[in-house]
C-alpha positions as CSV (number, residue, x, y, z in Angstrom):
1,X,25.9,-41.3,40.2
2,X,25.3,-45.2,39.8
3,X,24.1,-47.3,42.5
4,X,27.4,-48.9,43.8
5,X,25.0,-52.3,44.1
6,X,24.2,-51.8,40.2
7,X,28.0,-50.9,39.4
8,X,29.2,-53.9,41.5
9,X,26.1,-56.5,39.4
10,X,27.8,-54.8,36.1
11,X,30.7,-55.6,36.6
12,X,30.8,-59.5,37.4
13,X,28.3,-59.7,35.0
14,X,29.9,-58.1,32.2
15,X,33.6,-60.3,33.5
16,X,32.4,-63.1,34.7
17,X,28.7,-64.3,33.6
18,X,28.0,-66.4,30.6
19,X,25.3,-64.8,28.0
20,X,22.0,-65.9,30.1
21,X,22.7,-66.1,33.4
22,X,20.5,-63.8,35.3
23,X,22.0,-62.1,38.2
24,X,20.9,-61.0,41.4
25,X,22.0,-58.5,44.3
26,X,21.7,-61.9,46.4
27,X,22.8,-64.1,43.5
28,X,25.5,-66.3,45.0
29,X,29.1,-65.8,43.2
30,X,32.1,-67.9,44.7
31,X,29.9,-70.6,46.0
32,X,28.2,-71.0,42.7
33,X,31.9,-71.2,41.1
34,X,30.8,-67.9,38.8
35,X,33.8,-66.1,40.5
36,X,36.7,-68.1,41.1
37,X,39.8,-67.2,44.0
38,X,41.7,-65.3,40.7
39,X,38.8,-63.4,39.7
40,X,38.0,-62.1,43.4
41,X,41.3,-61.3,43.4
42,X,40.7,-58.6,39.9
43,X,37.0,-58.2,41.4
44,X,38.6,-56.8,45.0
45,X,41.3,-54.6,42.3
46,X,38.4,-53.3,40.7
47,X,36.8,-52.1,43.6
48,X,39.1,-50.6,45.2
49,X,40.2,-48.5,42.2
50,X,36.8,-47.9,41.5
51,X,36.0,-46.7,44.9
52,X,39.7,-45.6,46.0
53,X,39.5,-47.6,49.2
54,X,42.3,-50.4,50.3
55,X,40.2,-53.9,51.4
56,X,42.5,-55.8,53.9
57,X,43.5,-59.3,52.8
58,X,42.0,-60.9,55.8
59,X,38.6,-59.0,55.1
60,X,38.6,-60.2,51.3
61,X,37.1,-63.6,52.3
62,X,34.9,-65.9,49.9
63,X,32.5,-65.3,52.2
64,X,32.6,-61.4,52.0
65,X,32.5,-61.8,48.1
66,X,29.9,-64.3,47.6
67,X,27.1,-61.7,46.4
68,X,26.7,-58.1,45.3
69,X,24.8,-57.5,48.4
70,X,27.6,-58.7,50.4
71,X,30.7,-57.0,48.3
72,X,28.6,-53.8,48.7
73,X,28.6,-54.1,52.7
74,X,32.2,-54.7,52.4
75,X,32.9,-51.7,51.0
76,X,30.8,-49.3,52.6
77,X,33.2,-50.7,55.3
78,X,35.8,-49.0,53.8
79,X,34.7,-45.8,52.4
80,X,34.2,-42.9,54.4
């Protein structure tokens, strides 16, 4: 089973990363523009399909997307 951290870096790299940029776990994402409101919006789909959880609106903040490390904490949340 993957790393949900190494799943989650995979995944905005492969959508949302230009040919280059190196990533982090701690990498910033919203605040450095990489993901945008609509991509955390397919970002929050993503994981909750990948991870069959529901995140609340009012828990999907730019703050609770704004690195891997952070995402991951979100949805450990969420999972049981």
């Amino acid at each position: 089973m993957e790393d949900m951290k190494d799943v989650i870096l995979k995944y905005v790299i492969e959508e949302y990363a230009d040919e280059g940029d190196e990533l982090t776990y701690a990498s910033p994402l919203i605040s450095s523009g990489l993901v945008d409101s609509f991509s955390m919006v397919s970002l929050k789909r993503f994981l909750e399909v990948k991870y069959k959880i529901s995140i609340p609106d009012e828990d999907a903040s730019p703050e609770a997307f704004d690195s891997v490390d952070k995402i991951a904490a979100l949805v450990l949340r969420f999972t049981s």
